[in-house]
FILUM-506089 format. One record per residue (C-alpha): x, y, z; chain; residue number from 0; residue in one letter. Coordinates in nm, 4 decimals. Each point is the difference from the previous one (the first is absolute). Last residue first. Layout:
<rec c1="X" c2="Y" c3="Z" c="A" k="NUM" r="A"/>
...
END
This chain:
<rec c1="-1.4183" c2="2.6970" c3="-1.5932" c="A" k="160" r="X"/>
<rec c1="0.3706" c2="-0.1265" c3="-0.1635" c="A" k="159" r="X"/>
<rec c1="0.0216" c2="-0.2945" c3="-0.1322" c="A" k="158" r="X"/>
<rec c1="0.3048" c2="-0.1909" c3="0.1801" c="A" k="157" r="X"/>
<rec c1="0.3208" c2="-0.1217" c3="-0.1718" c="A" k="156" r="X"/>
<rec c1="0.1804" c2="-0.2231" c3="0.2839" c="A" k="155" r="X"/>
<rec c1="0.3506" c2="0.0691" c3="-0.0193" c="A" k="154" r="X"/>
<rec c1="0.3773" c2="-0.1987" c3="-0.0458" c="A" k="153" r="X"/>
<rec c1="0.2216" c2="-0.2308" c3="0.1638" c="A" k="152" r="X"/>
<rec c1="-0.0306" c2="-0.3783" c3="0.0549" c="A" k="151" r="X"/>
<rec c1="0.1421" c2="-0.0871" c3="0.3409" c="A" k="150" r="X"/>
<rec c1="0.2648" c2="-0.2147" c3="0.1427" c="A" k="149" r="X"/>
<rec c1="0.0656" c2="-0.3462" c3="0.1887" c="A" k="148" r="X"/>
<rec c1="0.1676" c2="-0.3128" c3="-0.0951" c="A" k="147" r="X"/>
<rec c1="0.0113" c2="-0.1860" c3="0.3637" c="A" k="146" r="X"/>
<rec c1="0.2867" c2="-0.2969" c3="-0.0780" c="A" k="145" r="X"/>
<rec c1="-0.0391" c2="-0.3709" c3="-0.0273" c="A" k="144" r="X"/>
<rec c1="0.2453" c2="-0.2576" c3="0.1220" c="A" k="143" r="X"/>
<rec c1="0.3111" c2="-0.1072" c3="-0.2481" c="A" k="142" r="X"/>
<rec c1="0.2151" c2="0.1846" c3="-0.1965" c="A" k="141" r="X"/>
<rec c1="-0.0985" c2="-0.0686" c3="-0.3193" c="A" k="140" r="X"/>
<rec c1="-0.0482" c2="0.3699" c3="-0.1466" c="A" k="139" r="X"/>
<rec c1="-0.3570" c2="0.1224" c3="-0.0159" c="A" k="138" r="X"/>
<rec c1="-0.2374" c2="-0.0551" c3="-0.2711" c="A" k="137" r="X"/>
<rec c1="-0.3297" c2="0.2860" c3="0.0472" c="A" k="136" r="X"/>
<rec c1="-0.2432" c2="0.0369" c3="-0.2255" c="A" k="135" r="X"/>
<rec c1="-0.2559" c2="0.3146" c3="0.0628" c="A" k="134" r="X"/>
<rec c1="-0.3794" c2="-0.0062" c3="-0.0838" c="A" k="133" r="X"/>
<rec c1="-0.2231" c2="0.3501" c3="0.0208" c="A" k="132" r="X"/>
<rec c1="-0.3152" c2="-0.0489" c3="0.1148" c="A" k="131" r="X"/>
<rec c1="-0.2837" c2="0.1916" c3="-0.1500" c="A" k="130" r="X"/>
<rec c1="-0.2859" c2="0.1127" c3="0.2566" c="A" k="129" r="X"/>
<rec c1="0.0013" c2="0.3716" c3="-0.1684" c="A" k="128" r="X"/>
<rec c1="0.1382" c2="0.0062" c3="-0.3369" c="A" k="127" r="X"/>
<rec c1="0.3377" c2="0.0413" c3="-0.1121" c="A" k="126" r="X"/>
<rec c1="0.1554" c2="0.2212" c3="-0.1453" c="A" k="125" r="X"/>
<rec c1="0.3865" c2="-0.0443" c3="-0.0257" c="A" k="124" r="X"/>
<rec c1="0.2717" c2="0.2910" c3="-0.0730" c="A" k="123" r="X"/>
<rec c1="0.2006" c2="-0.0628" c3="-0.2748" c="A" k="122" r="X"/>
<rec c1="0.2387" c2="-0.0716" c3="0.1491" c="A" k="121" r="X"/>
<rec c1="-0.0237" c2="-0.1437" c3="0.3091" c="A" k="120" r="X"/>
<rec c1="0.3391" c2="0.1335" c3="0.1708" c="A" k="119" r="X"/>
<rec c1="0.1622" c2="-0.2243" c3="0.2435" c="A" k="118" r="X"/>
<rec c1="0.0232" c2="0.2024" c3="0.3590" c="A" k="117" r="X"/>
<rec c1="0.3560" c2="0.0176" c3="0.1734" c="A" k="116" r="X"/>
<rec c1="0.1222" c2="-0.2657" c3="0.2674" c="A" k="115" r="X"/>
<rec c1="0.2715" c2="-0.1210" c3="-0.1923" c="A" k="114" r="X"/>
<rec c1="0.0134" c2="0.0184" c3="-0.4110" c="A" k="113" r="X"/>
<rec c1="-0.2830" c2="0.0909" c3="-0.2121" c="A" k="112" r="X"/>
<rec c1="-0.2242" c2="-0.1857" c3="-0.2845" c="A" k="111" r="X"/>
<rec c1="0.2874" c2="-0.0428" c3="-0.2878" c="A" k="110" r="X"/>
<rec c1="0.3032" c2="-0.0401" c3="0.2006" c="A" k="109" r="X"/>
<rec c1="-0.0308" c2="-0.1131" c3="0.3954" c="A" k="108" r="X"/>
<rec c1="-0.3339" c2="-0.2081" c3="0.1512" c="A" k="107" r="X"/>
<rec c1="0.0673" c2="-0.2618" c3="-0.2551" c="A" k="106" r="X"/>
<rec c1="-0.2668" c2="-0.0489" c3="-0.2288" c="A" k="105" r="X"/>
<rec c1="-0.1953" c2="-0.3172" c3="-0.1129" c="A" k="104" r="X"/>
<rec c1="-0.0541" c2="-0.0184" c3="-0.3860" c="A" k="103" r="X"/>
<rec c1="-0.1293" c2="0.1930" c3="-0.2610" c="A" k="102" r="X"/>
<rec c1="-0.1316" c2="0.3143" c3="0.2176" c="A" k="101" r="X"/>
<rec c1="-0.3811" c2="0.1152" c3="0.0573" c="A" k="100" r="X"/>
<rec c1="-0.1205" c2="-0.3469" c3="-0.0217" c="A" k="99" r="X"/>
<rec c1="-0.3394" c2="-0.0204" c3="-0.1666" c="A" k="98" r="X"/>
<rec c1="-0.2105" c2="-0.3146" c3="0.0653" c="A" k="97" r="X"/>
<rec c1="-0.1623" c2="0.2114" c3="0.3194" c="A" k="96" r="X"/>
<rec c1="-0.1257" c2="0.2059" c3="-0.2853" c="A" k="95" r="X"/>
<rec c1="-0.2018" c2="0.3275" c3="0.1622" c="A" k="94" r="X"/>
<rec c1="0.2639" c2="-0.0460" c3="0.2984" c="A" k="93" r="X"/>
<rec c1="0.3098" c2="-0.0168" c3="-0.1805" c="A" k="92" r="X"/>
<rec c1="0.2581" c2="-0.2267" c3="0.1565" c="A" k="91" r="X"/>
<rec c1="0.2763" c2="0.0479" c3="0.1854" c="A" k="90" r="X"/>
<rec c1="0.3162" c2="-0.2290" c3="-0.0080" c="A" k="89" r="X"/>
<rec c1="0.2383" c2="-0.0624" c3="0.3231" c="A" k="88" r="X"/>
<rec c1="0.3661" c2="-0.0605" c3="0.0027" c="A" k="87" r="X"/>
<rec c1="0.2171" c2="-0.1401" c3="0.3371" c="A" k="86" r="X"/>
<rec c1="0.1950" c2="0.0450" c3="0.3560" c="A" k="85" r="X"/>
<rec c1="0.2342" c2="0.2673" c3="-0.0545" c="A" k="84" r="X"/>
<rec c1="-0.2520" c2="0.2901" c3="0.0069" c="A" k="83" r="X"/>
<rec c1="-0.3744" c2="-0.1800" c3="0.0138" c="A" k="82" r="X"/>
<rec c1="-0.0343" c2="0.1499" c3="0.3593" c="A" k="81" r="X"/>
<rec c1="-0.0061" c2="0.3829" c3="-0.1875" c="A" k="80" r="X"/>
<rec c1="-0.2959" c2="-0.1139" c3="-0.1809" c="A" k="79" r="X"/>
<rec c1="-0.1876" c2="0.3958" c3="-0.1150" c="A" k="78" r="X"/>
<rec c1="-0.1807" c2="-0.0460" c3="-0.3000" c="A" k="77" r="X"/>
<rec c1="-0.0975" c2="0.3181" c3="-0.2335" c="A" k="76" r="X"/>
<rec c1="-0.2365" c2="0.1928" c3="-0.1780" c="A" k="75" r="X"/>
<rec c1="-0.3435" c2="-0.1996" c3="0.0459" c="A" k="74" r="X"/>
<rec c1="-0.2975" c2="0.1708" c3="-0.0472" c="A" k="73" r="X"/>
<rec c1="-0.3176" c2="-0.0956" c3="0.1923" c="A" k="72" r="X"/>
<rec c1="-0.3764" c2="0.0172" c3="-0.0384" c="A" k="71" r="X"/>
<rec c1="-0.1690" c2="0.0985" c3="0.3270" c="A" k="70" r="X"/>
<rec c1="-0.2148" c2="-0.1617" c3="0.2355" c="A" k="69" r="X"/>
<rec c1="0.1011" c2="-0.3778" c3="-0.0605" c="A" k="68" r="X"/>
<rec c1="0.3206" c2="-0.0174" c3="0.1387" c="A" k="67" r="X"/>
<rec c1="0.2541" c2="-0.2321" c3="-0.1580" c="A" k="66" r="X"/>
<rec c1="0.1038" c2="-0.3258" c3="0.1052" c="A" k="65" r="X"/>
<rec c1="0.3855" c2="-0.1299" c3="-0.0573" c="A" k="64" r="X"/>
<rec c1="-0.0079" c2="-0.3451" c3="-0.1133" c="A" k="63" r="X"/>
<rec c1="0.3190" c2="-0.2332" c3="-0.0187" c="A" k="62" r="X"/>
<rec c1="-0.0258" c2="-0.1407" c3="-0.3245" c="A" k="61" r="X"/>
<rec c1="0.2865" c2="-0.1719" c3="-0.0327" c="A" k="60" r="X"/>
<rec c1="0.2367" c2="-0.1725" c3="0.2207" c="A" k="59" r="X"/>
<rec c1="0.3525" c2="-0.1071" c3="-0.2169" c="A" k="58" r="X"/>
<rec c1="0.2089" c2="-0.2344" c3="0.1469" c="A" k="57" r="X"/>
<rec c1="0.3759" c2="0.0765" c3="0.1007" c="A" k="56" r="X"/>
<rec c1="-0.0666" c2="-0.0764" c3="0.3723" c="A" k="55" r="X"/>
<rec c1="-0.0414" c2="0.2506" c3="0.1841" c="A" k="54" r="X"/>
<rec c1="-0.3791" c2="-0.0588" c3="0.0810" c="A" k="53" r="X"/>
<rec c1="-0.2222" c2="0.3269" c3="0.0527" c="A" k="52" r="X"/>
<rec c1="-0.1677" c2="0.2267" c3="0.2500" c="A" k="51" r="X"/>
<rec c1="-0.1796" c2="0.2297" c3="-0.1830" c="A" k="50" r="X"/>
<rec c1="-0.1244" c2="0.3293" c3="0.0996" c="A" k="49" r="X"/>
<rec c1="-0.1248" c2="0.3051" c3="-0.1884" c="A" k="48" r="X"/>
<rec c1="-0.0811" c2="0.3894" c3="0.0736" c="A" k="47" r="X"/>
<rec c1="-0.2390" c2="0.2055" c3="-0.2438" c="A" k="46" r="X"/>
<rec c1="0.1330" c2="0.3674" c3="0.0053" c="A" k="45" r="X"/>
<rec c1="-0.2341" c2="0.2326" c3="-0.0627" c="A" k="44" r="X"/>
<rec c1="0.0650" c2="0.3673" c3="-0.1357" c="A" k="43" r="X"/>
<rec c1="-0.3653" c2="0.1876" c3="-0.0692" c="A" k="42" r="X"/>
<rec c1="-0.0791" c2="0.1175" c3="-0.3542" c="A" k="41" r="X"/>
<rec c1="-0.2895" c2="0.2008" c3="-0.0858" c="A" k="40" r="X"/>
<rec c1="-0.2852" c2="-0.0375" c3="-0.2707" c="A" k="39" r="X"/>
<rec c1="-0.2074" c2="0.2539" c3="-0.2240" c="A" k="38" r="X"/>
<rec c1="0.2678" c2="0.0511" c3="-0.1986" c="A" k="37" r="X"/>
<rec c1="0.2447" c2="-0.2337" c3="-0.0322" c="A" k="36" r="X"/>
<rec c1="0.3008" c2="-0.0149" c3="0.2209" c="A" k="35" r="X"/>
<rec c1="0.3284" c2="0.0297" c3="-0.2256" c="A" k="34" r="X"/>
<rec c1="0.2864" c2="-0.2729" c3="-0.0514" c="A" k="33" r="X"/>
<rec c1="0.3177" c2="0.2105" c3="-0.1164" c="A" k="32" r="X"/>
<rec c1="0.0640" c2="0.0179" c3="0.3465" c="A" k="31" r="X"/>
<rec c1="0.1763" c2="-0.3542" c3="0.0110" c="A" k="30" r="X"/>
<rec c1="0.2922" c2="0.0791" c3="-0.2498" c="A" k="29" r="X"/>
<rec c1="0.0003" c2="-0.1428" c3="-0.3503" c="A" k="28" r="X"/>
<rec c1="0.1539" c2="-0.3480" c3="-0.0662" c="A" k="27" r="X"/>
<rec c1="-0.2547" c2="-0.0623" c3="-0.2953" c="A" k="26" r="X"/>
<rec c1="0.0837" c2="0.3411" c3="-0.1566" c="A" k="25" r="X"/>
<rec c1="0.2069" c2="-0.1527" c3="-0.3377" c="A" k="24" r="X"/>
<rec c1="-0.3331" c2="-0.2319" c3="-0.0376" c="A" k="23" r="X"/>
<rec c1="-0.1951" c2="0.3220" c3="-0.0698" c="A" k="22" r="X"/>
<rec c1="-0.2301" c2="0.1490" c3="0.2060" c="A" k="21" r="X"/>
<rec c1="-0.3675" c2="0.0081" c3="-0.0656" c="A" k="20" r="X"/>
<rec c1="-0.0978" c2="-0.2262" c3="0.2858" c="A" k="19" r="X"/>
<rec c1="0.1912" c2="0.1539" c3="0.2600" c="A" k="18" r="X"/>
<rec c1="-0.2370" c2="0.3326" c3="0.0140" c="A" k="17" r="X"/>
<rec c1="-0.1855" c2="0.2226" c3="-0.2137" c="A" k="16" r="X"/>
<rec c1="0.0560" c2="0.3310" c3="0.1946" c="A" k="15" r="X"/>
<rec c1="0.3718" c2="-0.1080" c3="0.0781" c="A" k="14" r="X"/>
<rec c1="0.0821" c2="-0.0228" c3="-0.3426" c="A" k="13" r="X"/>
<rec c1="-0.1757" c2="0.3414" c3="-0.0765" c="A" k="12" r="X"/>
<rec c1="0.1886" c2="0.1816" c3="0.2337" c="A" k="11" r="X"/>
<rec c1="0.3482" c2="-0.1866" c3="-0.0925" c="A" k="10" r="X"/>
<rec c1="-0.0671" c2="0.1302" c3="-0.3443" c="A" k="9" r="X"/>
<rec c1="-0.0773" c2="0.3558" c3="0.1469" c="A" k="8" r="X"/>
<rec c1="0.3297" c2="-0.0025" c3="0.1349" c="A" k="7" r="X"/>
<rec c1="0.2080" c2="-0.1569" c3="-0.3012" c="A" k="6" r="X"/>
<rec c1="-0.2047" c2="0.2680" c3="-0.2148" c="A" k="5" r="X"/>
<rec c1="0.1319" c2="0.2915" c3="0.2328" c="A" k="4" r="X"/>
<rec c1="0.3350" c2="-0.1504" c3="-0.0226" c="A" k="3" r="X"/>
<rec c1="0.0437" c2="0.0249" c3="-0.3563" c="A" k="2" r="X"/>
<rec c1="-0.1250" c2="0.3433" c3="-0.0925" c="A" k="1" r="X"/>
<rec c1="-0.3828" c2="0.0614" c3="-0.0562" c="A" k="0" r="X"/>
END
């Protein structure tokens, strides 16, 4: 077997097992590395948000976003383009609502996304049906309140028939 075939059928294999068995090197892999089990299909959801919150320098936590309780849901990214210019949020696991999923509050621009674009979750986040998902939000002190409004990205994994 010459070099690339093995590269090819180690790829195979990686994807057959799934994100838990990759390295730490492969953390920022690309989204369709994530498979569907079998036995179970993925439909794309979006779960939309709204907040309207203080500008005034203080942070509001816990601001709860409900999920449905038909399906269980996997989060892959967070979509905020009204947070652009105006303040940092932190998201917060699910399964551990102690657990932020960053160290600190993030600007909407550098390590989560910049502009309007969609903030990887990575990796992926399962949660279960019912959860809610809690989002911090500290805006800049410029007095009033503002309408934060996005939408969690990802899929509802269904059993199949």
């Amino acid at each position: 077997m010459n070099f690339i075939e093995k590269a090819l059928s180690n790829l195979s294999a990686t994807r057959k097992r799934g994100p838990r068995n990759f390295a730490a090197q492969n953390q920022y892999r690309a989204q369709w590395i994530y498979y569907t089990p079998p036995g179970y299909r993925d439909e794309p959801f979006d779960v939309p948000f709204s907040f309207i919150i203080n500008q005034d320098g203080n942070p509001y936590k816990n601001n709860p976003v409900q999920l449905d309780d038909d399906a269980p849901y996997i989060v892959r990214g967070f979509y905020c383009p009204s947070l652009l210019n105006k303040g940092v949020a932190e998201l917060y696991d699910a399964n551990t609502p102690s657990n932020a999923l960053s160290s600190a509050l993030v600007y909407n621009a550098g390590g989560w996304g910049l502009g309007g674009f969609s903030w990887p979750v990575e990796p992926e986040l399962y949660c279960q049906p019912g959860a809610l998902l809690m989002i911090d939000f500290q805006l800049n002190n410029s007095g009033g309140t503002a309408t934060i409004s996005g939408s969690f990205l990802g899929i509802k994994r269904r059993k199949e028939c």
